[in-house]
C-alpha positions as CSV (number, residue, x, y, z in Angstrom):
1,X,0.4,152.6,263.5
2,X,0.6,154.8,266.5
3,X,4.4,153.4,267.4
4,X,5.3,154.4,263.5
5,X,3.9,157.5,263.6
6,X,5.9,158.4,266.7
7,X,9.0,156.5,265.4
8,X,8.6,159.0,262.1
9,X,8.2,161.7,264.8
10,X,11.4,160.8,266.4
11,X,13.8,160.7,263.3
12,X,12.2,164.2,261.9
13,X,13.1,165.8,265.1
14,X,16.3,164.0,264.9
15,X,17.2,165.1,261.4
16,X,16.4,168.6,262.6
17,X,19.3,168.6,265.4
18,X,21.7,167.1,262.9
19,X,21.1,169.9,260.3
20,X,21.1,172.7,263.1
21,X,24.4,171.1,264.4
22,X,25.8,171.1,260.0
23,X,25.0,174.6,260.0
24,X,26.4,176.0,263.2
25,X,29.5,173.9,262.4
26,X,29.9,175.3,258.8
27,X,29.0,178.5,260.3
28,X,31.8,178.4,262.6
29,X,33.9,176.9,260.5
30,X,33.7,179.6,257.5
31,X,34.0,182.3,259.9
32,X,37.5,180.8,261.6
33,X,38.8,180.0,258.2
34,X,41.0,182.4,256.3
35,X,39.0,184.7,254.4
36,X,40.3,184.5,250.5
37,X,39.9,186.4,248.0
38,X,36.5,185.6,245.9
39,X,37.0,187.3,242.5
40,X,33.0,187.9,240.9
41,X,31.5,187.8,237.5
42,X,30.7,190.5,235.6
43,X,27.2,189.3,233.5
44,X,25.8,191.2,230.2
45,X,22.1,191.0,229.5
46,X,21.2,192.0,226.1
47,X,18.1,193.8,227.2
48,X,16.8,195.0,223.6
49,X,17.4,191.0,221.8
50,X,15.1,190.4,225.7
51,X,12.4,192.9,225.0
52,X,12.6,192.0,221.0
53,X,11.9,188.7,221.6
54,X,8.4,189.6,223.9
55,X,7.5,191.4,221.4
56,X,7.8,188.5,218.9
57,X,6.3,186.2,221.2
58,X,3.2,188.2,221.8
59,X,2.7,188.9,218.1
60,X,2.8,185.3,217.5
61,X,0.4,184.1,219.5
62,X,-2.1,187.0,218.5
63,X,-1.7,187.3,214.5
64,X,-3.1,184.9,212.2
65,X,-0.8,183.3,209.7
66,X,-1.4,185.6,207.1
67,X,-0.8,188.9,209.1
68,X,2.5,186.9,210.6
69,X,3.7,186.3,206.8
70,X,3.3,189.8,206.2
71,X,4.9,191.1,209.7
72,X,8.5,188.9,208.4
73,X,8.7,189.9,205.5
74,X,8.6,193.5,207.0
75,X,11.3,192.3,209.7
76,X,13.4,190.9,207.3
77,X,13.6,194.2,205.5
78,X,13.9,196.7,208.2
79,X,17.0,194.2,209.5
80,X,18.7,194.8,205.6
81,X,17.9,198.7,206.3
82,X,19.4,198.7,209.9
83,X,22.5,196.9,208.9
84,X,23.4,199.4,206.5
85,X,22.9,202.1,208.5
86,X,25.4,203.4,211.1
87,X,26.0,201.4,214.5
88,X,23.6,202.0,217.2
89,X,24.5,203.8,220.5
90,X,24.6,201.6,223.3
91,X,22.6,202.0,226.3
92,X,24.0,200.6,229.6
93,X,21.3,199.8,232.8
94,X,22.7,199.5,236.0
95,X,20.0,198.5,239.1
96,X,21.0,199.3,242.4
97,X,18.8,198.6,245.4
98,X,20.5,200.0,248.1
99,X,20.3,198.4,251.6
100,X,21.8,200.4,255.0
101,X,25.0,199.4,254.5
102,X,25.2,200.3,250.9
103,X,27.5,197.1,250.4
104,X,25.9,196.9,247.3
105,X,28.4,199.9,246.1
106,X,31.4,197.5,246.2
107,X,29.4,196.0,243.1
108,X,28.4,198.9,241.4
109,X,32.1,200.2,241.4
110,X,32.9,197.1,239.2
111,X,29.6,197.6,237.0
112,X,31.1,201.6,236.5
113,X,34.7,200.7,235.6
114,X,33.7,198.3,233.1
115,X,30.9,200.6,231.8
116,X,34.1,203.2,231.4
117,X,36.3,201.4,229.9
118,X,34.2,200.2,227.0
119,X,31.4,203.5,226.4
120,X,32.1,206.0,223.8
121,X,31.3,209.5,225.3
122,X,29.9,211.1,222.2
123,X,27.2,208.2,221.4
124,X,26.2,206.0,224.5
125,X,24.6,206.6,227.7
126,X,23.7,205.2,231.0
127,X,20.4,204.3,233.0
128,X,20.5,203.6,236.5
129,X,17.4,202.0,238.2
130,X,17.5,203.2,241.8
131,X,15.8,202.3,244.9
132,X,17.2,202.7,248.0
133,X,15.5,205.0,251.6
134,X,19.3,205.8,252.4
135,X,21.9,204.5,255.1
136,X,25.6,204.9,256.5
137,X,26.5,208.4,255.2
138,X,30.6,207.1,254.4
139,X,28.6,204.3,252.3
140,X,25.8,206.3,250.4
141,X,28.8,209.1,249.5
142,X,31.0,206.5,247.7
143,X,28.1,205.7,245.9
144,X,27.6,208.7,244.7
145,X,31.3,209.2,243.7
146,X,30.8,205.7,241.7
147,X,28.1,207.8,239.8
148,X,30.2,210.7,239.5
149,X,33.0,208.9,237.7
150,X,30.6,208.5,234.9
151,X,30.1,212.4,234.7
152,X,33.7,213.0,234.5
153,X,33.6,210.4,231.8
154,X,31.6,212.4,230.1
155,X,29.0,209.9,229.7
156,X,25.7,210.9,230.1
157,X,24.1,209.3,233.0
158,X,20.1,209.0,233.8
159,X,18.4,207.8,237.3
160,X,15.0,206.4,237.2
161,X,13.4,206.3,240.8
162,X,11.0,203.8,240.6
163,X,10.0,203.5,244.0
164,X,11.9,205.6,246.6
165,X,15.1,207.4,246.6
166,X,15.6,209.3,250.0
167,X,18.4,210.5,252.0
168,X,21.3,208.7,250.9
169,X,19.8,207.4,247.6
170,X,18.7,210.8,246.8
171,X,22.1,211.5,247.7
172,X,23.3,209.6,244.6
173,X,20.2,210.4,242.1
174,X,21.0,213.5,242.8
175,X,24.5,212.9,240.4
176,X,22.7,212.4,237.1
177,X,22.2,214.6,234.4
178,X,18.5,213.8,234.2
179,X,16.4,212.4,237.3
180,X,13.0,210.7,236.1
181,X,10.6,209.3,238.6
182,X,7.3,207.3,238.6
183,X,4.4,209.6,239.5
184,X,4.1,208.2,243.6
185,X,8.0,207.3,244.1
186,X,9.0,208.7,247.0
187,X,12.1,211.4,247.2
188,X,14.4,213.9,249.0
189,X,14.7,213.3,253.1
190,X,17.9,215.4,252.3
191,X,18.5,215.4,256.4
192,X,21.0,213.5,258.4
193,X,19.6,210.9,261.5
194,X,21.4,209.4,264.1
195,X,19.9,207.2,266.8
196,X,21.4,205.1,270.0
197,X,20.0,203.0,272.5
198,X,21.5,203.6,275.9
199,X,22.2,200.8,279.2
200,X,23.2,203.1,281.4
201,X,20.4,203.0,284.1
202,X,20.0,199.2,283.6
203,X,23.4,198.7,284.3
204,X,23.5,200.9,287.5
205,X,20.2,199.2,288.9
206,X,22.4,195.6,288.5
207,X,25.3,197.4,289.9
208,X,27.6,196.9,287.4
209,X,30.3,199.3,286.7
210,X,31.3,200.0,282.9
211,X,35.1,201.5,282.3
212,X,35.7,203.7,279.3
213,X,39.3,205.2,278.9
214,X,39.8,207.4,275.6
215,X,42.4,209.7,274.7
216,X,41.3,212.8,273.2
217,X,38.6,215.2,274.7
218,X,35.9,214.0,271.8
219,X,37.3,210.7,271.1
220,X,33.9,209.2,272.1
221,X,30.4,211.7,272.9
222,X,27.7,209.5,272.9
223,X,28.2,205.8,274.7
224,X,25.9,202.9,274.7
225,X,26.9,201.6,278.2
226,X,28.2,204.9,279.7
227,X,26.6,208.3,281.1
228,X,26.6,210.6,278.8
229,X,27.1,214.2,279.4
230,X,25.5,217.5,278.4
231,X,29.1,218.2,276.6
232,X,29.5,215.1,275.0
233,X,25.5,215.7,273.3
234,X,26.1,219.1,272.2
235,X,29.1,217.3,270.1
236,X,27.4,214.9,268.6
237,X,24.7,217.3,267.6
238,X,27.4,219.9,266.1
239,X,28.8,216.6,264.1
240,X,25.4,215.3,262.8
241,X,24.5,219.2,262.1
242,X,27.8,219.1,259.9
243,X,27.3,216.3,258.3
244,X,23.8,218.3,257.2
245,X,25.6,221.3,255.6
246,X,27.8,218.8,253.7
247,X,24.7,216.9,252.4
248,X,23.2,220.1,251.5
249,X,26.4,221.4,249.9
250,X,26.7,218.5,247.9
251,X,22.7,217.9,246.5
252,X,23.1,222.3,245.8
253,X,26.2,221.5,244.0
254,X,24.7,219.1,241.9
255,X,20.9,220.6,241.4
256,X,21.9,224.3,241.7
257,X,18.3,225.7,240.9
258,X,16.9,224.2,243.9
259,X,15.8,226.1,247.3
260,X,17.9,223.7,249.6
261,X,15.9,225.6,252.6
262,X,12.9,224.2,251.2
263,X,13.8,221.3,250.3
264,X,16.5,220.2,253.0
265,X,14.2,219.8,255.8
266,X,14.4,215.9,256.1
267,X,10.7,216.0,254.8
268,X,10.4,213.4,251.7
269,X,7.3,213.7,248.9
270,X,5.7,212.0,246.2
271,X,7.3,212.6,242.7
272,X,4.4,214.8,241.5
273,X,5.1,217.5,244.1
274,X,9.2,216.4,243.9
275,X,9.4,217.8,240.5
276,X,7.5,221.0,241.6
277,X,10.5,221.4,244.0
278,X,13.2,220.5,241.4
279,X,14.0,217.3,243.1
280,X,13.0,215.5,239.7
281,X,13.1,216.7,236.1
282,X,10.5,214.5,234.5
283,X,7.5,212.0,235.6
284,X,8.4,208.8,234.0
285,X,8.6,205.1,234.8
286,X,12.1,203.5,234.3
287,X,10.1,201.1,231.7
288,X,8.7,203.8,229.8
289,X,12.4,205.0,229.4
290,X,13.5,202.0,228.6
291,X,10.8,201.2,225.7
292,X,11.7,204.7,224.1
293,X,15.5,204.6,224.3
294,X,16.2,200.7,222.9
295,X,14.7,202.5,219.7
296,X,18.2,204.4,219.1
297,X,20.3,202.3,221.5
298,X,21.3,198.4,221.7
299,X,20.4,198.0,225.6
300,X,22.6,196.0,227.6
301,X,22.2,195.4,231.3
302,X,25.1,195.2,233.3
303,X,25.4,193.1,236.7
304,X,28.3,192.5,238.7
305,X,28.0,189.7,241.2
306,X,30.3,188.8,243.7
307,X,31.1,185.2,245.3
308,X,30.1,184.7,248.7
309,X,30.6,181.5,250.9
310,X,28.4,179.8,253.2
311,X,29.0,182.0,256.2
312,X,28.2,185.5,254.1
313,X,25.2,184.0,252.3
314,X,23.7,182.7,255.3
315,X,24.3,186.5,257.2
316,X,23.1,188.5,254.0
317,X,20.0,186.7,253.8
318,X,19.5,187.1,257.7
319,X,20.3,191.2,257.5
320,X,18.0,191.4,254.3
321,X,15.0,189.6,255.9
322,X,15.4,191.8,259.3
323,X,15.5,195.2,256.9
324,X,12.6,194.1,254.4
325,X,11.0,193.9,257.7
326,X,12.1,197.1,259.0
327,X,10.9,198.5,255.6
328,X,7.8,197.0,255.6
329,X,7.0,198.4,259.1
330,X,8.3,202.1,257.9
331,X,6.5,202.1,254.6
332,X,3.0,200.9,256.5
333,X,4.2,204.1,259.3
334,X,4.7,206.4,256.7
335,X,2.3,205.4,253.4
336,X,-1.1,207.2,252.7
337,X,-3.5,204.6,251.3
338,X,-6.1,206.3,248.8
């Protein structure tokens, strides 16, 4: 028994290797390959027929027979009085959950263009489910654009801020007509951060000499392997200071009736005291929205989802895991437990 257990033992570990040794290969493999083009789907959800069909379900399994024969009868004829009345507006969701790279625009730009090229201006709107605590400035401003093309359409847009919306995902909130937030959702940190790690000392103790040759006096201020220089500081502040007043500029363009020196401190707050600051308009939950609008609109959620191969499923699920983790360890830093 002993020898089959370590025999068992043996192949396990054995197996193990092999499958490492599949996945480096693959790995390797899908990254020397030529990268082609990987058109994505574009998926509908009918949300209302979704939240019609709860409803049914519950009903069912709580109303006797009687009360249920009643009930149809009633369905049957508020369907013949529906039909005849004039078509619904449509109401299209959008969720984004934004991640530091805001890679997640390159699918909302497809979820926007299709949402534009179908919506009629005068009866249909948009809700967008937002979470995101910000990221890569260039990133977080083309998603905002993305939400500004639905403006210029002339379709009016909501953001619900379930959870947080800060910095760069109050940077595209910020777009809507209406911003509604659950009651502890966290919002604003309209402020700019910028943070590098420098080797310098560690290489000098090893003795090792680093080389840096740029043309142009502020080609490169800060360095990661370099010494940086009094000069080269007082740059990079000036550009992050910049990229500030543009931030501000923007969120006052949008939400004119705000004090941006109040509120464009890089301090974030609950959506209670938000609203106070006119950072939100209303104190809602995306559901509750949801549950009133599908009364006058056919809800449709709309997902774009692009194709990935081995290689970029296998680095997105590494790069999520390491930020949920980073989140997790912010949130815990930063959260007030009652």
């Amino acid at each position: 028994m002993e020898y089959l257990f370590e025999y068992g033992l043996f192949l396990a570990k054995a197996l193990t290797i092999v499958v490492a040794i599949g996945v480096v290969i693959a790995l390797i493999v899908g990254a020397a390959a030529k990268p082609k083009t990987k058109p994505g789907t574009l998926e509908v959800d009918d949300l209302s027929e979704q939240m019609k069909q709860i409803k049914d379900d519950f009903l069912e399994h709580t109303l006797d027979k009687k009360a249920l024969k009643v009930l149809n009868k009633e369905r049957k004829q508020a369907a013949k009085e529906e039909s005849d009345k004039e078509t619904k507006g449509k109401l299209y969701v959008i969720d984004f959950k934004g991640s530091m790279d805001a890679h997640e625009v390159e699918s909302l730009r497809q979820e926007v263009s299709a949402i534009i090229s179908l919506a009629d201006k005068d009866k249909d709107q948009v809700l967008v489910r937002l979470e995101s605590g910000g990221g890569v400035v260039h990133g977080y401003g083309l998603g905002a654009s993305q939400l500004q093309r639905l403006k210029d359409a002339e379709i009016k847009l909501t953001v619900a801020i379930d959870k947080v919306a800060a910095s760069g995902g109050y940077m595209m909130a910020c777009v809507a007509d209406e911003i509604i937030a659950a009651p502890f959702a966290i919002v604003g940190s309209i402020g700019v951060i910028a943070q590098i790690p420098n080797f310098n000392k560690v290489l000098k103790k090893h003795d090792i000499d680093y080389e840096q040759i740029t043309a142009g006096q502020y080609k490169r201020t800060l360095t990661l392997f370099g010494e940086n220089t009094d000069a080269g500081r007082e740059k990079f502040r000036e550009e992050i200071e910049q990229t500030h007043a543009l931030f501000k500029q923007f969120v006052a363009q949008h939400r004119p009736g705000m004090n941006m020196e109040q509120v464009a401190t890089g301090e974030h707050w609950f959506a209670l005291d938000a609203k106070d600051k006119g950072l939100v308009d209303r104190i809602s939950t995306s559901d509750d929205e949801l549950l009133n609008l599908v009364r006058d609109y056919q809800a449709y959620k709309v997902t774009y989802r692009q194709k990935k191969g081995l290689a970029e499923k296998v680095a997105k699920n590494f790069a999520i895991t390491i930020e949920q983790l980073g989140m997790r360890l912010w949130s815990k830093s930063k959260s007030l437990r009652p």
